[in-house]
C-alpha positions as CSV (number, residue, x, y, z in Angstrom):
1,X,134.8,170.9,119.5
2,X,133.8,169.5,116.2
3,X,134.0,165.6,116.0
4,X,133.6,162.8,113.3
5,X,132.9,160.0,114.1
6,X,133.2,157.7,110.9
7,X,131.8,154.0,111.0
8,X,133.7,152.4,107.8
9,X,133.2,148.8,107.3
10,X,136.9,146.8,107.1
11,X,138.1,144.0,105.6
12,X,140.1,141.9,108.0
13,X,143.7,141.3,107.8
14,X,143.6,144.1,104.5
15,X,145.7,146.7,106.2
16,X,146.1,148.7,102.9
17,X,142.6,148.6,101.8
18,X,141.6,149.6,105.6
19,X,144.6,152.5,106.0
20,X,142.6,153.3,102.4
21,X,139.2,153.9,103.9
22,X,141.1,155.8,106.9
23,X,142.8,158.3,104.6
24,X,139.7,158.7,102.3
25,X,137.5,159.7,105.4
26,X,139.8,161.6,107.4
27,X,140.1,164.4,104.2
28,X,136.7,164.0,103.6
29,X,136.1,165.3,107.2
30,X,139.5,167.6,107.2
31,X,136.9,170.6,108.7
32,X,136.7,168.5,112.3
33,X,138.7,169.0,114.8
34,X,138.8,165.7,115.8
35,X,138.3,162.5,113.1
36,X,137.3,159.2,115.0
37,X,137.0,155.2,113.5
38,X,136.0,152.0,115.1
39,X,138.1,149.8,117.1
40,X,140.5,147.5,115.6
41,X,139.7,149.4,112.2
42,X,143.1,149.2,110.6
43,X,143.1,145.2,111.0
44,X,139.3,144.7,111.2
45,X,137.4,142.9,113.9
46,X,137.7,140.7,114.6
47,X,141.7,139.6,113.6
48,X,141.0,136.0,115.7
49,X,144.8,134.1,115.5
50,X,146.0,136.0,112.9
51,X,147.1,138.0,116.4
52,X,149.4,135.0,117.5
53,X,151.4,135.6,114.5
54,X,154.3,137.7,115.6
55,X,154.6,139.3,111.6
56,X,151.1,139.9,111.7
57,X,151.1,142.8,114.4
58,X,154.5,143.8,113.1
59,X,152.7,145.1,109.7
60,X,150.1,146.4,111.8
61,X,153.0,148.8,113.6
62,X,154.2,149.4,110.1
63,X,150.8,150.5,108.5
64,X,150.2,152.7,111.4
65,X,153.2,154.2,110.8
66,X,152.4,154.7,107.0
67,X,149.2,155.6,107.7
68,X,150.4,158.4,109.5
69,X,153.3,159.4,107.4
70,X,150.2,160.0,104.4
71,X,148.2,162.3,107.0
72,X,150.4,165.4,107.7
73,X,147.7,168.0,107.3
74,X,144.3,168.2,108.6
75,X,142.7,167.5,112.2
76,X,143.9,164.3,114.5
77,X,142.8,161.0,113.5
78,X,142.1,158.2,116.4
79,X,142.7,154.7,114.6
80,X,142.4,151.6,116.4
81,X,144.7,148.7,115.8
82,X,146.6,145.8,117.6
83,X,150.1,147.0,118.9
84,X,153.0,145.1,120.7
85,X,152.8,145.7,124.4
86,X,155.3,148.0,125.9
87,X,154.8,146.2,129.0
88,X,154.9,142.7,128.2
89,X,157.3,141.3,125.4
90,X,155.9,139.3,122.9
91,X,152.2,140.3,123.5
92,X,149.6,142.7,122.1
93,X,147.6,145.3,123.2
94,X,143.9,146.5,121.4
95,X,145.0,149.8,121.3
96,X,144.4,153.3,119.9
97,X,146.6,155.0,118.4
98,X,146.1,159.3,117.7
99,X,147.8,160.6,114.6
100,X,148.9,164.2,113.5
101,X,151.0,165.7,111.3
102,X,153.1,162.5,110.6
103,X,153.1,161.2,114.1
104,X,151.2,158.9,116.4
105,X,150.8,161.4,119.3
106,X,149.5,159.0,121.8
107,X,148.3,155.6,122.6
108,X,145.7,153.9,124.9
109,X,145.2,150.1,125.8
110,X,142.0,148.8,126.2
111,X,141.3,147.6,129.7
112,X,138.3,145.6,129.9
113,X,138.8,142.4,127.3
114,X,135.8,140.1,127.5
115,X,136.2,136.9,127.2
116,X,132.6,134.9,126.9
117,X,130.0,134.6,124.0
118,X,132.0,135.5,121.2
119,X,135.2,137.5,122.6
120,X,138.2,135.4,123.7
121,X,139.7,138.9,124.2
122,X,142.3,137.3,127.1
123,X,143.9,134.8,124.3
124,X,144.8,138.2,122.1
125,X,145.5,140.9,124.5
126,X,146.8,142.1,127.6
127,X,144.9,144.5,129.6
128,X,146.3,148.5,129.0
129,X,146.6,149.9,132.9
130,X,146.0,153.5,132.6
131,X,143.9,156.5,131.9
132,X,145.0,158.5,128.8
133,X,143.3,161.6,128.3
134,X,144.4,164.3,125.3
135,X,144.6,167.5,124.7
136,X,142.8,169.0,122.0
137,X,141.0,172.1,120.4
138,X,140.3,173.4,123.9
139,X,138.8,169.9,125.3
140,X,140.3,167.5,127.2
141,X,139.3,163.9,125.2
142,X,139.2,160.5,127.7
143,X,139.9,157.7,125.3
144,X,138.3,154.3,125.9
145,X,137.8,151.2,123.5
146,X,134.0,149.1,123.2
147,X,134.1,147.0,126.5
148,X,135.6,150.2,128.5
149,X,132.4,151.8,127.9
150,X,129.5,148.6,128.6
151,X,131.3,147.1,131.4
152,X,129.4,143.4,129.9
153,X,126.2,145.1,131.2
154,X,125.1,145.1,127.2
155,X,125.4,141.5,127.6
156,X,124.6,140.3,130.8
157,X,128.0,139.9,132.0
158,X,128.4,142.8,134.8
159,X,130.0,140.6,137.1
160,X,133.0,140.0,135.4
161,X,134.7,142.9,136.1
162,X,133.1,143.8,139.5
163,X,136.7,143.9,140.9
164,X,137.9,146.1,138.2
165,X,138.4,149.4,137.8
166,X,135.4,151.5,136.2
167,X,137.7,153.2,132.9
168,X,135.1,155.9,132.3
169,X,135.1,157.1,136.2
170,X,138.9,157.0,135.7
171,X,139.2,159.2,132.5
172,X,136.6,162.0,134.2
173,X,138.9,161.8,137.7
174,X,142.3,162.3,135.4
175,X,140.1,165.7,133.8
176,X,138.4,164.1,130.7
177,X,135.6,166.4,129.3
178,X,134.7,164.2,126.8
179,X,135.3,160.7,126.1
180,X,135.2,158.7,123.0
181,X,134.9,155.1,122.8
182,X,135.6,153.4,119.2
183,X,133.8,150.0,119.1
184,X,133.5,146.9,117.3
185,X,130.4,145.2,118.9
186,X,128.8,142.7,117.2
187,X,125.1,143.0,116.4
188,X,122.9,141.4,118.8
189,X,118.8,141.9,118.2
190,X,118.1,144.3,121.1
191,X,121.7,145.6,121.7
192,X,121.5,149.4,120.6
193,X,119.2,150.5,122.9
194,X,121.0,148.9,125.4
195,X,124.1,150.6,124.1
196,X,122.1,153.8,124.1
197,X,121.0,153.6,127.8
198,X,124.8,152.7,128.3
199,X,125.8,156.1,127.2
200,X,122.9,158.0,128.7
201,X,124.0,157.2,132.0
202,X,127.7,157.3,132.2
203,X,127.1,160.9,130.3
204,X,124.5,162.2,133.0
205,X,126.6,160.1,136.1
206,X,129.8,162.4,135.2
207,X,128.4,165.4,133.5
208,X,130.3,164.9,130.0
209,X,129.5,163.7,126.8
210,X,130.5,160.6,125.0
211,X,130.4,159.3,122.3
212,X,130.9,155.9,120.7
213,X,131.5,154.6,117.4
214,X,130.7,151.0,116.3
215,X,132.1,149.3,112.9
216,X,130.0,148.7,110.0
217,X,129.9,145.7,108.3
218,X,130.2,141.4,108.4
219,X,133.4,139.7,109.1
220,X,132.4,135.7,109.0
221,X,129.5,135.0,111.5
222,X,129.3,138.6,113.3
223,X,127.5,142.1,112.3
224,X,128.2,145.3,112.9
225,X,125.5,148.0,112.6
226,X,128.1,151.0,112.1
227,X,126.2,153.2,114.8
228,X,127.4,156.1,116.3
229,X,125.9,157.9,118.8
230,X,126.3,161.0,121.3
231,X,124.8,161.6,124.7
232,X,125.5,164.7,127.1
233,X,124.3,165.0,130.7
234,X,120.6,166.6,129.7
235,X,120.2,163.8,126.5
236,X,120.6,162.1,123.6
237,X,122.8,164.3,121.2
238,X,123.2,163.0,117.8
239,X,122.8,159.5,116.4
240,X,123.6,158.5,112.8
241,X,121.3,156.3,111.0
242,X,122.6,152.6,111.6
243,X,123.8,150.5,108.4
244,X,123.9,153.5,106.5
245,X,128.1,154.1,106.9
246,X,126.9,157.9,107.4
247,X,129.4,159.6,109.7
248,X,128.3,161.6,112.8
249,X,129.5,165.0,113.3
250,X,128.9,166.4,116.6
251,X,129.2,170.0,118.2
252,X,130.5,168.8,122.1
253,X,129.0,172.3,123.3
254,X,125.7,171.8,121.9
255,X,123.1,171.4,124.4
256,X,120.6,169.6,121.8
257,X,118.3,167.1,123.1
258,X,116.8,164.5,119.9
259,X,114.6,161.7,120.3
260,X,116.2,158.4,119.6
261,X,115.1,156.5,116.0
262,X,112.9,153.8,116.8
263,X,114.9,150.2,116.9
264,X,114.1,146.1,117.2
265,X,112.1,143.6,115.2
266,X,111.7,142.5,112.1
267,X,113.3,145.8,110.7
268,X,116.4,145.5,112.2
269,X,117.1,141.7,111.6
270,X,116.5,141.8,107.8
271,X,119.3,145.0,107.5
272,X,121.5,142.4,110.0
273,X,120.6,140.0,107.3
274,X,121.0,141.4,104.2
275,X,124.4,143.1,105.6
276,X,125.6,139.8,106.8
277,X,125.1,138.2,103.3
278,X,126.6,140.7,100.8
279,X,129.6,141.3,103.1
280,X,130.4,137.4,103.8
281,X,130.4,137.0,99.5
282,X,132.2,140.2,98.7
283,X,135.1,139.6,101.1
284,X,135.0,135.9,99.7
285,X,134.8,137.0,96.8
286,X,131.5,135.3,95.3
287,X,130.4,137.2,92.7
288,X,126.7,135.6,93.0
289,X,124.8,132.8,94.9
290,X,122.7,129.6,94.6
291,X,120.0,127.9,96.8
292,X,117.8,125.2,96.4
293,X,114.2,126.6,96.3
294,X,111.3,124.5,97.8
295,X,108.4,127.0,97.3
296,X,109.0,126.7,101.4
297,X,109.4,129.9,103.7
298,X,112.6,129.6,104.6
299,X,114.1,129.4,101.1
300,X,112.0,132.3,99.8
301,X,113.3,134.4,103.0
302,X,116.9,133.9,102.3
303,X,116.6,134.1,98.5
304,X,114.8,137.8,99.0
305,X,117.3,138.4,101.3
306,X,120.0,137.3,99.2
307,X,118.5,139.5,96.1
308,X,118.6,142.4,98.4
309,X,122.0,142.0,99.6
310,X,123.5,141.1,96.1
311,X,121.3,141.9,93.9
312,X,118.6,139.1,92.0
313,X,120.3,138.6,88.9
314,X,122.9,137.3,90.3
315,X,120.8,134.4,92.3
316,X,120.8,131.2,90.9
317,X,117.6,129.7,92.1
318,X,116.9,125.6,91.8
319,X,113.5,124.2,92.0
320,X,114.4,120.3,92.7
321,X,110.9,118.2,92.7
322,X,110.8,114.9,93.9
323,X,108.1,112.4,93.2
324,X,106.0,114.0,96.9
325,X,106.9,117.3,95.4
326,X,103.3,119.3,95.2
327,X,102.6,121.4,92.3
328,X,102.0,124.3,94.5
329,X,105.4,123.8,95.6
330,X,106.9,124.8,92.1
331,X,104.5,127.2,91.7
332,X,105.4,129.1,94.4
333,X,109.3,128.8,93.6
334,X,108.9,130.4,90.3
335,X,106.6,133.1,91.3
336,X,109.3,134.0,93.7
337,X,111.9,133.8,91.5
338,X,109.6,136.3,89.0
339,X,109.2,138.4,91.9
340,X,112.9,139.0,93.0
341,X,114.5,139.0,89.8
342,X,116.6,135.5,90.1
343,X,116.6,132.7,87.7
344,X,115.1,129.8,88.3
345,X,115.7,126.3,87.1
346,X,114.0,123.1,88.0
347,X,116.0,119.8,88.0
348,X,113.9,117.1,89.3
349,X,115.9,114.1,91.5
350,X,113.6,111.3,90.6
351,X,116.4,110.0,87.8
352,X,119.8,110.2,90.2
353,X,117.8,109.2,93.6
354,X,116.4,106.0,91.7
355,X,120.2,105.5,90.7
356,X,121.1,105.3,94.3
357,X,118.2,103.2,95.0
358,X,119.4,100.8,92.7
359,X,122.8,100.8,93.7
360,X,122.3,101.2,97.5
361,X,119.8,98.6,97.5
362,X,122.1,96.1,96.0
363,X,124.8,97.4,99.1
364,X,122.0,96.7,101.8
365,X,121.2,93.2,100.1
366,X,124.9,92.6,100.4
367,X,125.1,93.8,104.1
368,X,122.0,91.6,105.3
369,X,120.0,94.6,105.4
370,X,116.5,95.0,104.2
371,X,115.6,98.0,100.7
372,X,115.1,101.2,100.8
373,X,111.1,101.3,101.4
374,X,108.8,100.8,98.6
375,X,105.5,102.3,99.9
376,X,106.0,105.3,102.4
377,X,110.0,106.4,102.8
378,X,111.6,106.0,105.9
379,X,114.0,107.9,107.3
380,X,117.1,106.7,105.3
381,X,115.0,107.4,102.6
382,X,114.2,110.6,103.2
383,X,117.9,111.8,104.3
384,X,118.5,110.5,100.8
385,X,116.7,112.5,98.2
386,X,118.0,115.6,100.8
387,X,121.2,114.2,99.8
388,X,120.7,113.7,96.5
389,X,119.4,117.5,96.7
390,X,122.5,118.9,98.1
391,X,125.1,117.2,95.8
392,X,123.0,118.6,92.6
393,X,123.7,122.2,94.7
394,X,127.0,121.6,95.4
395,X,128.1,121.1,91.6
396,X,126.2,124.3,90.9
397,X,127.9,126.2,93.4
398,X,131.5,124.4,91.7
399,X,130.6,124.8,88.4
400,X,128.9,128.6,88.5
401,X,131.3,129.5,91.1
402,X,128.1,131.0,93.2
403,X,128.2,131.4,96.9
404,X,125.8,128.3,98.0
405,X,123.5,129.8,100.6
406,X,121.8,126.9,103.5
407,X,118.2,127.6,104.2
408,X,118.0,126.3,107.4
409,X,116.2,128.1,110.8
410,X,117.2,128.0,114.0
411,X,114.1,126.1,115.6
412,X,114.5,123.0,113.0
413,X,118.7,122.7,113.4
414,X,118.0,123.4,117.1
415,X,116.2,120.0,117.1
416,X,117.9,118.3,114.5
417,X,115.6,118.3,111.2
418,X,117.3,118.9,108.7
419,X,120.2,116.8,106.7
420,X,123.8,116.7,107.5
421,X,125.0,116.5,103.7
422,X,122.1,117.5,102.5
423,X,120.2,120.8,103.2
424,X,122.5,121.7,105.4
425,X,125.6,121.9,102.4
426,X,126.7,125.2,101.9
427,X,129.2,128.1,102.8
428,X,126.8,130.2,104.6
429,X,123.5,129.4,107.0
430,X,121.7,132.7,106.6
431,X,118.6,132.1,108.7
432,X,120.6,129.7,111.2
433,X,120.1,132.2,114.1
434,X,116.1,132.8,113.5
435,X,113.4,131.0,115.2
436,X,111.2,130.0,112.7
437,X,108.4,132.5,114.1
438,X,110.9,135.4,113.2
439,X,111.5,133.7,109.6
440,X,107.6,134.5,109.1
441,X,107.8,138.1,110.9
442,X,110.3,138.8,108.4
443,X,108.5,137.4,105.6
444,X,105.7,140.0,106.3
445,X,108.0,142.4,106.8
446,X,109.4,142.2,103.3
447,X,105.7,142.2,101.7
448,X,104.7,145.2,104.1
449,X,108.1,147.3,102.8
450,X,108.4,146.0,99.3
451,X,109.1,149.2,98.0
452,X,111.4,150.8,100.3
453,X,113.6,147.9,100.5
454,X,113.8,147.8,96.9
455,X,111.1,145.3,95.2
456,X,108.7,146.4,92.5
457,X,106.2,144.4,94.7
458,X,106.1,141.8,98.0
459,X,109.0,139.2,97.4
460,X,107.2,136.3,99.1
461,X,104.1,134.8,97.7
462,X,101.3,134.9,100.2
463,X,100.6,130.8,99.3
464,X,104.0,130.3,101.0
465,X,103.1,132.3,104.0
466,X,99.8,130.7,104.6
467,X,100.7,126.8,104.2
468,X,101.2,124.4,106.9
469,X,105.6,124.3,106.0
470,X,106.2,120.7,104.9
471,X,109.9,119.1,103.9
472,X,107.9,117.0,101.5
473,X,110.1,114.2,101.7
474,X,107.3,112.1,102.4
475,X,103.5,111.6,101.2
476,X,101.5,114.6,102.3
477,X,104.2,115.4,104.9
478,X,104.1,118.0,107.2
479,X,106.4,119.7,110.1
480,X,103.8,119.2,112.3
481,X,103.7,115.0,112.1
482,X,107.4,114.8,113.8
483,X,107.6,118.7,115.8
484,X,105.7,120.2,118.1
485,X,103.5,123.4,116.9
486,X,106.3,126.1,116.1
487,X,105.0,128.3,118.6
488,X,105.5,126.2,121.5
489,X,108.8,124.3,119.9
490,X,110.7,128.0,119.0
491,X,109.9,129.1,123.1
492,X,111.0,126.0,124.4
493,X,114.5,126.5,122.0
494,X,114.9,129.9,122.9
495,X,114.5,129.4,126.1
496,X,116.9,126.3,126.4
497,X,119.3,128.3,123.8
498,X,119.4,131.9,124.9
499,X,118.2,131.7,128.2
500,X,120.2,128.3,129.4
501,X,117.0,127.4,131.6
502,X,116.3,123.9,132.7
503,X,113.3,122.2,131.4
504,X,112.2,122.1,135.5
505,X,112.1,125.9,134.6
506,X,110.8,125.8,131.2
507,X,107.7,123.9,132.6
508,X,107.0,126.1,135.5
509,X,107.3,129.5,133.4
510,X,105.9,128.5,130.1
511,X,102.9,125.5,131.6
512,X,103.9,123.4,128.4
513,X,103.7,119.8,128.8
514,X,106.7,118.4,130.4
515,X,107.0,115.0,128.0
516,X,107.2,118.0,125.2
517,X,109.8,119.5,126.9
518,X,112.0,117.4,128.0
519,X,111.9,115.5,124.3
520,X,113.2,118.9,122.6
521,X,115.6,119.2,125.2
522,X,117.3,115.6,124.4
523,X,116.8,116.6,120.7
524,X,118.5,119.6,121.3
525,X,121.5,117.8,122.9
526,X,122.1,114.6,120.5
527,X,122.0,116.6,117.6
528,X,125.0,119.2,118.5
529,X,127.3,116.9,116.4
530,X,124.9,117.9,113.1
531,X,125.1,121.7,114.6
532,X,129.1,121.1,114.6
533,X,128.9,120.7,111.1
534,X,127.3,123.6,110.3
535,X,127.9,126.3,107.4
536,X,129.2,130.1,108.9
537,X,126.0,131.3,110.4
538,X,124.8,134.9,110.8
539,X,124.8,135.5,115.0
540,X,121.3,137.8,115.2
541,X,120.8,136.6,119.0
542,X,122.5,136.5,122.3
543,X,123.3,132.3,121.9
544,X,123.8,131.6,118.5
545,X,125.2,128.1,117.0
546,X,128.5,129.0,116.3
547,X,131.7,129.7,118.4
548,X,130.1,131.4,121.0
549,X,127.9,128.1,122.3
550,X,130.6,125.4,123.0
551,X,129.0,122.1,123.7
552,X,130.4,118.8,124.3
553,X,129.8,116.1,121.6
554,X,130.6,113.3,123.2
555,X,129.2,112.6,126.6
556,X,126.0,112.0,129.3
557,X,125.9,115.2,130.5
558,X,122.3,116.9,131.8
559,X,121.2,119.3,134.5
């Protein structure tokens, strides 16, 4: 049996555009016998509460309907979309849905619906109860949707459904001899060879193939890598290349074993990256995007990724000097700019920041409260030109109508430097889920691939590699003066972060000093409310800040 599996990347809540990319795909693959697309694909993943609105899963009916009213010749077509339950009035399902010749020939409701992390599944969806297996082109086909397939174990979360059923088991027990599983499972650093061992072993535990495909594409905060990939009992079978959108054909008979394309690193995170940025401004519909550039690493990182992803002329690049400003700074902002292909354009803040200082003084004077310093800046001071900094980026982003892009990583807004108002203004945190050691990896990454990933030579300018990374909001500041090394501060936050372990644990794992540790861990707690605040970020990890990390902001809580 010949089956395509086709990744396409949707647009949520576009149901024609979507029922679009379905049609397009299924005639370009009208030789299969069998034409498969992600989960949720008619209404993208993921549809969050535009589920709770009763009209909402009413047009999805109707465009599945439509949708297979346009496909009356050529093979069947599995389409995933949300459906009202036939068991519970009122509710929906996360369902597939096989089309032929004008008619939806059968359904199946997802079973497993995880709810931690990201998913709140349980809020959506009710739980299908049965094993639907199909007959086609001499194969009997065991449907099953994402969680069906990694029972949590791609996540760490196993134990939620040890007292459910295993849906793979039950689909090879009702006669399946192959079993497909569409999926819309968010990028996670790591995850696809998880996902790969996933397959390996329910293939070689029941002796059938299977094969899952994932959506392509960004919707808000998540990634998807559009993977598909096919594993018999003896093997891997086929995989497509991830990102690409290139479908997978496979032969079910074929006995072919293939080696699996290396994954991981720096590699993978800057296609997450690049992804995430050109889908979250085309389906915004920003047309190009600004940032402030420091000559620092993390704004030349996201400005080569945002070239990449949208191409350099349309990044607006602003060099904004302020009187501690070094030279080199500037230097290094323009000989990034000349080496991605943005514009640059330097707008000092020394004028508008000495106009708040004039009037803010005159405020503090009025409030019994002494001037901003004269000599070094203290922290009001320094929050200010940061200020001052992000309002001048904010009318650029109003004005040009560009996408404003925040620069900030996760092992500085883990602990709370950077500028609520300031820095952190923008519609999209780019590097917000990268520890600042993986900012640099990335960094190299670029240089070492210049030409492959499309520059005419290395984006980043070594000099911006090499020095000590400074905010420069203060004379000859550096990170180091208020942080711990990077090394030691990004182990402590990803363990804290991603790991959940106590600093007790921390200590005894790690040998760090424990007045380190426990300062980072009370930084990392009274600064959630800045975190709260936060632009969209891009989720790269297993804990990023966004809605799947739900911390109090109020409160004395510790463990």
């Amino acid at each position: 049996m010949k089956i395509a599996l086709v990744p396409i990347n949707p647009t949520v809540g576009d149901l024609d555009g979507n029922a679009r990319l379905i049609r397009t795909a299924a005639e370009t693959h009208s030789e299969s016998d069998l034409v498969v697309f992600p989960e949720l694909c008619l209404a993208g993943y993921p549809p969050r509460d535009l589920l709770l609105h009763p009209s909402f899963i009413d047009r999805c009916e109707a465009s599945v309907d439509e949708l297979a009213a346009a496909l009356t010749e050529g093979p069947p077509v599995v389409i995933g979309a949300p459906l009202r339950s036939t068991q519970r009035p009122g509710a929906a399902t996360n369902s597939l849905v096989v089309l032929h010749k004008g008619e939806r020939l059968t359904r199946y409701d997802k079973r497993l619906l995880p709810t931690y992390d990201v998913f709140d599944e349980w809020r959506y969806f009710v739980p299908g109860d049965r094993a639907v297996v199909i007959d086609l082109a001499g194969e009997r086909v065991g449907l099953s949707v994402c969680e069906d397939l990694w029972g949590g174990a791609d996540a760490g979360a196993e134990s939620r459904y040890a007292r459910e059923p295993d849906p793979i088991a039950e689909l090879v027990r009702a006669g399946a001899t192959v079993v497909l599983n569409p999926s819309a499972s968010p990028f996670v650093s790591g995850k696809h060879d998880r996902h790969h061992d996933i397959v390996a072993t329910h293939a070689a535990r029941h002796g059938v193939p299977v094969l899952s495909v994932n959506q392509l594409g960004a919707n808000d905060d998540l990634i998807f890598d559009g993977a598909a990939i096919a594993h018999h009992a003896g093997g891997m079978l086929a995989e497509n290349p991830r990102w690409s959108g290139e479908a997978l054909v496979v032969e079910t008979g074929s006995d072919t074993v293939v080696q699996r394309s290396p994954t991981g690193g720096a590699s993978e995170l800057t296609e997450a990256l690049t992804l995430g940025v050109r889908d979250y401004a085309r389906k915004c519909g920003f047309n190009a995007v600004c940032l402030g550039l420091s000559g620092g690493i993390d704004s030349a990182v996201t400005a080569a990724i945002a070239a990449r992803a949208v191409g350099g002329s349309k990044v607006i690049g602003v060099a904004m000097p302020s009187k501690y400003s070094s030279t080199h700074s500037i230097e290094d902002a323009y000989d990034l700019a000349g080496r991605i292909g943005c514009d640059c354009r330097k707008a000092p803040i020394k004028r508008p920041f000495e106009g708040y200082r004039e009037t803010i003084d005159t405020l503090f004077g009025k409030l019994g409260h002494k001037p901003l310093a004269q000599e070094h800046p203290d922290l009001t001071e320094e929050n200010l030109q940061s200020r001052v900094r992000g309002t001048m980026m904010m009318a650029v982003s109003n004005r040009t109508g560009a996408l404003l892009l925040t620069t900030g990583n996760k092992s500085e807004l883990a602990v709370g430097y950077s500028t609520l108002y300031g820095d952190m203004n923008g519609g999209l945190a780019v590097l917000s889920d990268l520890l600042k050691k993986d900012v640099y990896a990335i960094a190299r990454y670029l240089n070492a691939h210049h030409h492959e990933l499309g520059f005419g030579r290395p984006p980043i300018p070594e000099s911006t590699i090499t020095k000590p990374p400074s905010a420069e909001l203060a004379p000859d500041q550096k990170d180091s003066d208020s942080l711990p090394p990077y090394d030691v501060l990004d182990e402590i936050v990803r363990r804290r972060i991603e790991q959940r372990e106590s600093p007790e644990q921390i200590e005894a794992e790690t040998g760090f000093d424990r007045e380190t540790i426990d300062r980072v861990c009370r930084l990392i707690a009274v600064n959630e409310y800045k975190r709260k605040q936060l632009a969209v970020g891009l989720k790269l990890t297993p804990v990023a800040f966004g809605r799947g990390r739900r911390m109090p902001l109020a409160g004395r809580a510790s463990d």
